[in-house]
C-alpha positions in Angstrom: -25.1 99.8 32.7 -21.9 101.0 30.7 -22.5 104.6 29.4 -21.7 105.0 25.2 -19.3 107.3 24.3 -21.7 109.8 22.3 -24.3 109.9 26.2 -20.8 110.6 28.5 -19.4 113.1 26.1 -22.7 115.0 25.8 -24.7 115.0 29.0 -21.9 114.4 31.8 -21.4 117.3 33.8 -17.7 118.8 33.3 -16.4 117.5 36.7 -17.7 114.1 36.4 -16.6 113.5 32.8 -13.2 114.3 33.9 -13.1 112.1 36.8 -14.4 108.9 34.1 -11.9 110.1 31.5 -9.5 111.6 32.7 -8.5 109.5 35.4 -8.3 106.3 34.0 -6.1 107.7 31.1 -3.3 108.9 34.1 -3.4 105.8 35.4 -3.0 103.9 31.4 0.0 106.0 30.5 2.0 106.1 33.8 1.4 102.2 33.4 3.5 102.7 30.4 6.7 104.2 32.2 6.6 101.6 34.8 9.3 100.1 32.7 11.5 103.4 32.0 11.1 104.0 36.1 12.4 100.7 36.9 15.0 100.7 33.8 16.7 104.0 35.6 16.6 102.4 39.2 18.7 99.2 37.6 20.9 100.9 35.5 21.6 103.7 38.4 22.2 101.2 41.3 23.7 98.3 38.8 26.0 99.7 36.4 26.9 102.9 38.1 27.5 106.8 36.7 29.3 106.2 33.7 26.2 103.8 32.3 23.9 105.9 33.3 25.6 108.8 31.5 26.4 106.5 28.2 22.5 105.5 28.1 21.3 109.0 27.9 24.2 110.2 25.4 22.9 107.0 23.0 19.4 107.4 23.2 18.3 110.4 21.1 19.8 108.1 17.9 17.4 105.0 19.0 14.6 107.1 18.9 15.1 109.1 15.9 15.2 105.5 14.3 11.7 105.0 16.4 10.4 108.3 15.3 11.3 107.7 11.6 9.2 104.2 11.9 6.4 106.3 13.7 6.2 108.9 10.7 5.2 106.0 8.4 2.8 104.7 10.9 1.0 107.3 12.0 1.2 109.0 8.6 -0.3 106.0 7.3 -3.4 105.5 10.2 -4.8 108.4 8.5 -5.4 107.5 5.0 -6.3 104.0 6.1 -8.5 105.3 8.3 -10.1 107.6 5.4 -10.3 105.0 3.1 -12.2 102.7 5.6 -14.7 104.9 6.3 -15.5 105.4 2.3 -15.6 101.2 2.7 -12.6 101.1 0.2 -10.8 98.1 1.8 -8.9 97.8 -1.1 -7.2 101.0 -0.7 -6.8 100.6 2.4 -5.5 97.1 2.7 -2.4 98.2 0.1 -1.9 101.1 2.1 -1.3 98.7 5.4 0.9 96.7 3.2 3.1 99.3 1.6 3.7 101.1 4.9 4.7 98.2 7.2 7.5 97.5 4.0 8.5 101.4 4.1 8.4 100.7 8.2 10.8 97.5 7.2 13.1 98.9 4.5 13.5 102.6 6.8 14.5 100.1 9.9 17.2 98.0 8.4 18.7 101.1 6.6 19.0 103.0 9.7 19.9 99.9 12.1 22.9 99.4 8.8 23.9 102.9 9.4 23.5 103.0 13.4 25.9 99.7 13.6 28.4 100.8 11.6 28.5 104.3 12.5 27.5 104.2 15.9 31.0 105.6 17.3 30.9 108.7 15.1 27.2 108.9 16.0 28.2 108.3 20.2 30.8 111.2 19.4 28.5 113.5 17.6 26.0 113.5 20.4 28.6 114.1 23.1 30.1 111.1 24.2 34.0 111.5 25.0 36.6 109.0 26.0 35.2 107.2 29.0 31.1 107.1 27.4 31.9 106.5 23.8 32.6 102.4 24.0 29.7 102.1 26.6 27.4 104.4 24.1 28.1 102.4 21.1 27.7 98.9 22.2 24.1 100.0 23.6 23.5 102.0 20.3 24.8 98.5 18.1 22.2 96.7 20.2 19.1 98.5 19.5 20.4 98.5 15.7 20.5 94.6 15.6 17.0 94.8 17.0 15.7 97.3 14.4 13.7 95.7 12.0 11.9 94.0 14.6 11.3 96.8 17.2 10.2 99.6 15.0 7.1 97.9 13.3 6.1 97.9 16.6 4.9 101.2 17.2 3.3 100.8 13.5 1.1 97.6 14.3 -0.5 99.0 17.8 -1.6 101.6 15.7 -3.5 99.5 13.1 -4.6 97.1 16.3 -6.8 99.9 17.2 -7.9 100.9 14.0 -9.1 97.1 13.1 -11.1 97.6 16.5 -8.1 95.1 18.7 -8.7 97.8 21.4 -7.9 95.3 24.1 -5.3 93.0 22.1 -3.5 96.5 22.2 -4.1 97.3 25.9 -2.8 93.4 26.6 0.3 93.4 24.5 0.9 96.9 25.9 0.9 95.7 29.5 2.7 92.6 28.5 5.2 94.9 26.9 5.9 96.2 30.6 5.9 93.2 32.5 8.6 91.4 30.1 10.7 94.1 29.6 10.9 94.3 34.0 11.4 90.9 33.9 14.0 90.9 31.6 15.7 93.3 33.0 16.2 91.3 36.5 17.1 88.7 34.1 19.7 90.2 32.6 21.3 92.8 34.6 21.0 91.1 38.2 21.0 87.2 37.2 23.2 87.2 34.1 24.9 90.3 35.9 25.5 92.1 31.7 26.0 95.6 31.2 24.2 98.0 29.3 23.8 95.7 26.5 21.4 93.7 28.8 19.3 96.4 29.2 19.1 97.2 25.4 18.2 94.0 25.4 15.4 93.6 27.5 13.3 96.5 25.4 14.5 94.9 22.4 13.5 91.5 23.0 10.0 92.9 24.2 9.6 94.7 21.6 10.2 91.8 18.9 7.7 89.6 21.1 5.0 92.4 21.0 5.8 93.0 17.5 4.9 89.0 16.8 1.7 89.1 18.5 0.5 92.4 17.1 1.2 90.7 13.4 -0.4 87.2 14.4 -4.4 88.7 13.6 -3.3 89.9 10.4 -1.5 87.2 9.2 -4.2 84.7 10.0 -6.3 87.2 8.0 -8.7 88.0 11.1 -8.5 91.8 11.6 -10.2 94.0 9.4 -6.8 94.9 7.3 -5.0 92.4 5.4 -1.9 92.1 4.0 -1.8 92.7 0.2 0.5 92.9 -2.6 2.2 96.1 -2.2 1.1 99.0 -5.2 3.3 101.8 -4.1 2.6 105.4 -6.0 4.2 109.1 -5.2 0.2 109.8 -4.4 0.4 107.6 -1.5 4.3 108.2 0.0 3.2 112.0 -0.3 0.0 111.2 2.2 1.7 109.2 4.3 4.9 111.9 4.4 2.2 114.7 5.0 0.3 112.9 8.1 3.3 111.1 9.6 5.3 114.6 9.4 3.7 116.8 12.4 4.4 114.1 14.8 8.0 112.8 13.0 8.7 116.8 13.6 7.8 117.0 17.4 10.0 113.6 18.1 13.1 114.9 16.5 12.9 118.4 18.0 13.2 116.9 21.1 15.9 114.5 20.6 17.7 117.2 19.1 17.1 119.5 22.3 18.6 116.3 24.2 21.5 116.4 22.2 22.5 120.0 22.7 21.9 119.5 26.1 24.0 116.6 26.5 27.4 117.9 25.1 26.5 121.2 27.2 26.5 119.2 30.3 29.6 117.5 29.6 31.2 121.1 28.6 30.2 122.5 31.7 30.3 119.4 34.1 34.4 119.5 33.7 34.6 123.2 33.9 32.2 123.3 37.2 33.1 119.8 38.8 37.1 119.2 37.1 37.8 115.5 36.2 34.7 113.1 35.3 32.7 116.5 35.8 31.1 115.8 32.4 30.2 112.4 33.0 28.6 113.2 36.5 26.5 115.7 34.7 25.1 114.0 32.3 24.4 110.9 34.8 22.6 113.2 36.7 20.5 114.6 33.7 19.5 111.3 33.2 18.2 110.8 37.4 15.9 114.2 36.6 14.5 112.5 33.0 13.8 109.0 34.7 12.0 111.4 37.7 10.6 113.2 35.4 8.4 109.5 34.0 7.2 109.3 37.6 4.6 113.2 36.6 4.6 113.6 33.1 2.9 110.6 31.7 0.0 111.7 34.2 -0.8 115.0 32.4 -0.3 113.7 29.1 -2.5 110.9 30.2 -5.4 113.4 32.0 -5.1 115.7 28.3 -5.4 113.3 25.7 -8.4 111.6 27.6 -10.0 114.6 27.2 -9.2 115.2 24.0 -12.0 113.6 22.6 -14.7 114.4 24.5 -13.5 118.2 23.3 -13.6 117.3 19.7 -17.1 116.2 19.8 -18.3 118.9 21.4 -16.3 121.2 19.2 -17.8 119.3 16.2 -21.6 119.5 18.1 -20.7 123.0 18.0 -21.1 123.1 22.0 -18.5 125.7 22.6 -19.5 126.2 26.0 -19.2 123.1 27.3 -15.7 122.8 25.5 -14.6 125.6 27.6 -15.8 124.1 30.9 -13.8 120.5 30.2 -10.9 122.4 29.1 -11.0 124.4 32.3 -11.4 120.8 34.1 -8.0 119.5 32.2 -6.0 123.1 33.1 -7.1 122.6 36.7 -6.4 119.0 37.1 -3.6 119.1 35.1 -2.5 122.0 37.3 -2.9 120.8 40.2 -0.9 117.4 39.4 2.1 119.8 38.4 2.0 121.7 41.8 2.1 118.5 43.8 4.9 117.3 41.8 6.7 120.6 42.5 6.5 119.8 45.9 7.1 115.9 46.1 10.1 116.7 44.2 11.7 119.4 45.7 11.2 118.2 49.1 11.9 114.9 48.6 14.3 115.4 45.9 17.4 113.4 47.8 14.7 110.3 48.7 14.2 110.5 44.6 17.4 110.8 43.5 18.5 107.8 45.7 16.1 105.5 43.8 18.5 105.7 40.6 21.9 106.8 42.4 24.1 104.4 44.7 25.1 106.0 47.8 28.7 105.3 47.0 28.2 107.8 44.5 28.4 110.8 46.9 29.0 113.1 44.1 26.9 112.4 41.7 23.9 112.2 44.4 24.4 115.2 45.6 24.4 116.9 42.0 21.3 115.1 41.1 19.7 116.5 44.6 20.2 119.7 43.6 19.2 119.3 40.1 16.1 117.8 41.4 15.3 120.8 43.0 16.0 123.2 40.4 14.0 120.9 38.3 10.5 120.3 40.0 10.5 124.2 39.6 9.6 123.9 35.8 6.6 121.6 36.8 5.5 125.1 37.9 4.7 126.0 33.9 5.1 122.9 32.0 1.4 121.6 32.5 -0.1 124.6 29.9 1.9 123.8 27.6 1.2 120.3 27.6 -2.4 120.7 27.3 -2.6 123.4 25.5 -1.2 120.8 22.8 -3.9 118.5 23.5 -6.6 120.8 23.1 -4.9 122.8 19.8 -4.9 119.2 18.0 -8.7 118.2 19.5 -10.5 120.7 18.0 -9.0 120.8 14.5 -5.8 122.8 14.6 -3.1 120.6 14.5 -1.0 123.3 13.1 -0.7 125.5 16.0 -0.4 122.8 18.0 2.9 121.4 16.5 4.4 124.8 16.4 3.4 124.9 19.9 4.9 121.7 20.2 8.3 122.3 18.2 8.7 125.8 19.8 8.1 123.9 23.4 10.9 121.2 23.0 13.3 123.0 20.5 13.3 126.9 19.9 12.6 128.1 23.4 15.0 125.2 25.2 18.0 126.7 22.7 17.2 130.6 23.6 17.4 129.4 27.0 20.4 127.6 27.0 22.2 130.5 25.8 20.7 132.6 27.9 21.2 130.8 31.2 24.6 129.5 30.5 26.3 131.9 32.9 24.4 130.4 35.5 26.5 126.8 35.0 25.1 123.7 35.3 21.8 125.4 37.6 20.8 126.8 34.1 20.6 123.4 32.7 18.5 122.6 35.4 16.0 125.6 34.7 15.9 125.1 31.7 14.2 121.4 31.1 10.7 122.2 31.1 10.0 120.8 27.4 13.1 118.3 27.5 11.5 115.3 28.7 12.6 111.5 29.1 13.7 110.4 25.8 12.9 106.8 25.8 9.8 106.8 27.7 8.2 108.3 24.5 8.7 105.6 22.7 6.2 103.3 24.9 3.2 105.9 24.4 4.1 108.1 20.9 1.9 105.9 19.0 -0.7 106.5 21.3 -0.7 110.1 22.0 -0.6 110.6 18.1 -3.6 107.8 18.1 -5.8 109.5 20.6 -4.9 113.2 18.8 -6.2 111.6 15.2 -9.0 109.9 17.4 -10.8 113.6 18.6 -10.7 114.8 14.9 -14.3 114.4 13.4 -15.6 112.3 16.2 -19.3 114.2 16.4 -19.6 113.7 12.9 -18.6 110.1 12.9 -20.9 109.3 15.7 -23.8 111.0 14.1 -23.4 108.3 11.2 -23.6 105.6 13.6 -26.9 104.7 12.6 -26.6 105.2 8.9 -23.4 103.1 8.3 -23.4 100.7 11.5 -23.7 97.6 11.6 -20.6 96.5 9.9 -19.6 92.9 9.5 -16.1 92.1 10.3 -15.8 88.4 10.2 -17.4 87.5 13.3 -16.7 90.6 14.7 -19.7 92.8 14.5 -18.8 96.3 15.3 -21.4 98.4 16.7 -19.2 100.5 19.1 -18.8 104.3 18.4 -15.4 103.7 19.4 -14.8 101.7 16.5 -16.9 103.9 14.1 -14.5 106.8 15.2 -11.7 105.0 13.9 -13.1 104.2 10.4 -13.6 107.9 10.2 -10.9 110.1 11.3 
């Protein structure tokens, strides 16, 4: 008999609530880099260095276009969700409406300004001679795309909030598959460049993006599509919820940045000719590595996350700290065994994504792999101390924990460690992380932090303000009552 959410949360003991949890959610997200993984091995033994190195000098701008669509929908869950749980569909219907056209409007702008300025933007982030036509014609691609594949993000959000759990999980997973198979499509059958790889995400994306829409446009899922009243009240709302996670996106894209045109200084001045190209190719072998550990702790802390905001809001502060202490262990203990996988099998890794042609640039990312798995070392507290800071009601400290993590202490660093060449880089990545994988799961980490806010008190009403009629959907899952009252 399946246990509710309320029972598990309350009675399980510590060890064994983390092993339903926590487990499960590792093996969700790293589902969700499966793609990135297998994106890096086909560019890497495909295309060769200099695409590798142009895809990671483009892809801070795509997702600062992604982030900017996330602000407006997470920013918008929030009040939806608020004004759901007073049973003011009205509200909450225009606010669905308005934000999917701010999602549309902010796209195209940004696509207009990425296609036509994508050169200057290649140049700005780093790209010289050799990268900057290979970075603009992938950077031109995801700007065609744009209106398509940033409402993307937006709708799996509002999925889970109409209760679509499962749609979500299925157009997730489909997300995977098609991008994979598009990618053999593309880069090994049609034999394209790295505008067949842009491709492949994009097209996925605008596929998921249709199916996502198809229950509210036939007017089945609990939010419907409106005429549009915007108001500053609203924009403001949406601006002040969407901003926290808009904030930690763009801090690390802009760490990426820096860290890109500081490879390519230091590439030339370490390795002569091409240095700067072979050290940014090799940046880009440690990020895609990096997809095959980090979306298992994020996955093991933001399972937990909820189970620690109810008992935060049952005021069970003991039991808080034991399933904390369950998510620092495990979480630890993934990080250490990554520290060793990598650094011990750090040429077997770095051969995945590099072609043994490339002597060079294998033998760079070897070391750097090294170096690297080193960070793994410390990375894991900061990650769920994140995850716990947002579950029990501080989101504050936990985005200047967050921002501090992937921006201010990366830039101290890199000054600090520049002496030491491009082995300083290397050190000094434990907050820089992949910067397309996010894109998969942003939505849902900023999902599941909303989701542990107020959860005791929302299951508590269960029985006051449950059943709800939805259609022929009748919700009596706490899951669902969560969601109506963030």
């Amino acid at each position: 008999m399946k246990m509710d959410s309320k029972t598990m949360f309350s009675t399980l003991s510590p060890w064994r609530l983390f092993f339903t949890v926590a487990l499960p959610g590792m093996v969700s997200m790293f589902a969700m880099s499966i793609y990135s993984i297998f994106e890096g091995i086909f560019i890497g033994q495909k295309l060769g260095e200099v695409a590798f190195a142009a895809v990671n000098i483009a892809m801070p701008i795509v997702m600062i276009n992604f982030s900017i669509a996330d602000l407006v929908g997470v920013g918008a869950s929030v009040p939806i969700s608020i004004a759901l749980g007073k049973k003011d569909e009205k509200t909450a219907n225009n606010i669905f409406s308005c934000s999917i056209i701010l999602i549309l409007i902010a796209s195209v702008i940004m696509g207009t300004i990425m296609f036509f300025a994508a050169e200057p933007l290649a140049r700005l982030m780093g790209a010289d001679d050799n990268l900057l036509y290979t970075a603009s014609k992938y950077i031109r691609t995801y700007a065609l795309c744009s209106p398509l594949t940033t409402v993307f993000f937006a709708m799996d959000n509002y999925l889970r909030i109409s209760g679509y759990v499962k749609t979500s999980m299925f157009i997730n997973i489909f997300s995977n598959v098609a991008t994979i198979g598009l990618l053999v499509f593309f880069l090994i059958g049609l034999e394209m460049d790295v505008v067949g790889s842009a491709l492949a995400t994009c097209i996925s994306f605008c596929l998921c993006s249709f199916m996502a829409m198809i229950p509210f446009v036939r007017g089945k899922a609990l939010l419907k599509f409106v005429k549009p009243k915007f108001s500053a009240g609203m924009l403001r709302e949406i601006a002040a919820c969407g901003f926290p996670t808009f904030l930690n996106n763009i801090a690390g894209r802009v760490t990426s940045i820096l860290i890109n045109i500081s490879l390519m200084t230091l590439g030339i001045k370490v390795l002569g000719e091409g240095g700067g190209t072979t050290a940014v190719a090799a940046y880009s072998v440690l990020m895609y590595a990096s997809d095959m550990c980090q979306p298992l702790i994020y996955g093991m802390s933001d399972s937990l996350a909820p189970a620690i905001g109810f008992n935060w809001g049952a005021e069970k502060h003991d039991r808080v700290k034991k399933i904390a202490r369950c998510g620092y262990i495990g979480a630890g203990v993934v990080s250490i065994t990554a520290t060793a996988i990598m650094f011990f099998f750090s040429g077997t890794i770095a051969s995945l994504f590099v072609d043994a042609e490339e002597i060079r640039l294998l033998e760079l990312s070897t070391r750097a792999l090294q170096l690297f798995s080193l960070t793994y070392l410390v990375r894991w507290f900061s990650i769920s101390a994140q995850s716990f800071l947002a579950a029990i009601e501080k989101p504050m400290q936990a985005t200047i924990l967050s921002v501090c993590v992937a921006l201010v202490f990366p830039v101290i660093m890199l000054g600090a460690l520049w002496n030491f060449g491009l082995d300083g880089i290397w050190l000094n990545m434990s907050s820089t992380r992949r910067t397309d994988t996010p894109a998969r799961y942003i939505s849902m980490r900023a999902s599941s932090t909303l989701l542990s806010r107020r959860r005791y008190r929302s299951m508590m009403a269960v029985s006051k303000e449950i059943p709800l009629s939805l259609g022929t959907l009748r919700v009596t899952s706490p899951e669902v009552v969560v969601r109506l009252r963030l």
